[in-house]
C-alpha positions, -999 to +999 in steps of 0.1 A: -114-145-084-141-131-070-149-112-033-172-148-027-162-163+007-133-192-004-113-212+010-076-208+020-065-242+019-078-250-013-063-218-030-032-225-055-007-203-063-026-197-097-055-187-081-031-164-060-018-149-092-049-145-114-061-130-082-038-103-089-037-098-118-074-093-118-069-071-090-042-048-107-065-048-135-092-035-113-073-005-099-061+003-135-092+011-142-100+030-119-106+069-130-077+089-119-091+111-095-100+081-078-068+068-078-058+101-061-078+098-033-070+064-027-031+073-025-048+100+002-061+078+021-032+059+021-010+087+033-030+091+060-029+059+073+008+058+074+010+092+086-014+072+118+011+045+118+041+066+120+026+089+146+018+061+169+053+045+170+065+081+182+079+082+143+090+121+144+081+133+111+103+164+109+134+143+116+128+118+089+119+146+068+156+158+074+173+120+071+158+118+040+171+153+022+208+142+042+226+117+027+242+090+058+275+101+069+298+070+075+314+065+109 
């Protein structure tokens, strides 16, 4: 599959999967420091995301490293 325009109605769930596969392939390649800054930029978006549902970070931080207490 290629980043031509296509169209959605006409797409198969083959097409879907080769799709991804060609995609994983892709990313694989990818030279690692690449790869780093990808998973960067990715931290940063969710660190936007979290930030602008009020997420506090510090009190996740501290759920995480506390297991759940049952009530």
């Amino acid at each position: 599959m290629s980043s031509k325009t296509f169209d959605l109605s006409k797409m198969t769930v083959e097409d879907l999967f080769r799709a991804k596969k060609e995609r994983r392939q892709r990313l694989a390649n990818l030279p690692f420091q690449e790869k780093i800054e990808i998973v960067k930029k990715l931290q940063a978006v969710a660190r936007t995301i979290r930030a602008s549902i009020g997420e506090d970070l510090d009190q996740r931080t501290k759920s995480q490293a506390k297991p759940h207490e049952e009530k």
